[in-house]
C-alpha positions in Angstrom: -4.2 23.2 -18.8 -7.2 20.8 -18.1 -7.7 18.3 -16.1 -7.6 15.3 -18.5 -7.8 11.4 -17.3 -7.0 8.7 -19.3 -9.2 5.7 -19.7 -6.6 3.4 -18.1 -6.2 5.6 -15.4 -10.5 5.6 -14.9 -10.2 1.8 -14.9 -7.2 2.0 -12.6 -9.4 3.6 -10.2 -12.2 1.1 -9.8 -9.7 -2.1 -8.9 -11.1 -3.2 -5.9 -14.5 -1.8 -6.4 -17.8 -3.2 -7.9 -18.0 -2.2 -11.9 -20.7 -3.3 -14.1 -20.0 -4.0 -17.3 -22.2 -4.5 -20.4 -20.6 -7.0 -23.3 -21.0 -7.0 -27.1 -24.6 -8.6 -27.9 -26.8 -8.9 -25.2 -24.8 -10.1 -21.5 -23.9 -7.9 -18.5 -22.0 -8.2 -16.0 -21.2 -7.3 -12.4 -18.7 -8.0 -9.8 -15.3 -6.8 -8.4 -12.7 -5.4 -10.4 -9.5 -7.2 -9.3 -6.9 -6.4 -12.5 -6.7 -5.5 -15.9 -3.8 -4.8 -19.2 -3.1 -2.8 -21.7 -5.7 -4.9 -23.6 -9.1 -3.8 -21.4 -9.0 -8.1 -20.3 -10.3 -7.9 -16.8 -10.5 -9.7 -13.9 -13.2 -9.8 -12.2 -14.0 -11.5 -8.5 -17.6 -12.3 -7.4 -19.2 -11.9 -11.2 -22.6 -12.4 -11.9 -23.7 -12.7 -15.3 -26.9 -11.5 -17.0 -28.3 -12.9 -20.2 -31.4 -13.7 -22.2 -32.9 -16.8 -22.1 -32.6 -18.4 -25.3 -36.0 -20.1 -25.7 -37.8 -16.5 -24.0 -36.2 -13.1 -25.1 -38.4 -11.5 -21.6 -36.7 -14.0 -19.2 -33.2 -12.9 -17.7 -30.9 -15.5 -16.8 -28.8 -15.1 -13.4 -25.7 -16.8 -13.2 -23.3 -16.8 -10.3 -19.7 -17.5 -11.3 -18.0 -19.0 -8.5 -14.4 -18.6 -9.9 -11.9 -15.7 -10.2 -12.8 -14.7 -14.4 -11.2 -13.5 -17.2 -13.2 -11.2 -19.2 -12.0 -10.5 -23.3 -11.2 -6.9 -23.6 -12.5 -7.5 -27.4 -16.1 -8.2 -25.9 -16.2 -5.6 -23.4 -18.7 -2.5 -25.2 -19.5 -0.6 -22.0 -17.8 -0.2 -18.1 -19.4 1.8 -15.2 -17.2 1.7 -12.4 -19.6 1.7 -9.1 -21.9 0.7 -11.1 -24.8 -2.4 -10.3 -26.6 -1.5 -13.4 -29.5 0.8 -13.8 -33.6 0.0 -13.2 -34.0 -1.0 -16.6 -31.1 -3.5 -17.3 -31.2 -7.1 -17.0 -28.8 -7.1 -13.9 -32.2 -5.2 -12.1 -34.7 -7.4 -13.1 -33.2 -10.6 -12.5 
C-alpha cells in the first residue's frame, strides 16, 4: 500500500502557516492560512497581494490587506504551502 495524501489533507496541513498562492490571471498572494472548505475558499490572515500595474506591465503593485480575507476557491490556480514565492515572481520583486 502507498502512502497517498489527499489535497485536502496537504491544505489541512499548512493552517496556521505562511502559503503563497498564485490566482487565475496575473495576482499572487501571500499570507497565513487560517481556514478553508470543501470548496478550496480560503482564509487568509496577514495577505499581501501582488499584481501588475495597469498602466506598466514591468511595475508590481504591493498591497497590504489589513483585514482577515476571503479568497474564491474558483480563482485559486496554484498553492505552495511554506511558500513566499520564488526569485522570479512578483511577490520577490516588489
Amino acid at each position: 500500500m502507498s502512502n497517498r495524501i489527499l489535497p485536502l489533507e496537504l491544505i489541512d496541513k499548512a493552517i496556521g502557516s505562511p502559503i503563497w498562492i498564485l490566482m487565475r490571471g496575473q495576482t499572487e498572494l501571500t499570507g497565513i492560512l487560517r481556514g478553508f472548505d470543501d470548496y478550496v475558499n480560503l482564509v487568509l490572515d496577514d495577505a499581501v497581494e501582488y499584481s501588475p500595474d495597469p498602466r506598466d506591465k514591468t511595475v508590481v503593485v504591493k498591497k497590504e490587506l489589513k483585514a482577515e480575507i476571503l479568497l474564491n476557491g474558483n480563482h485559486v490556480a496554484v498553492m505552495v504551502p511554506g511558500g513566499t514565492g520564488p526569485e522570479d515572481s512578483m511577490a520577490a520583486r516588489a
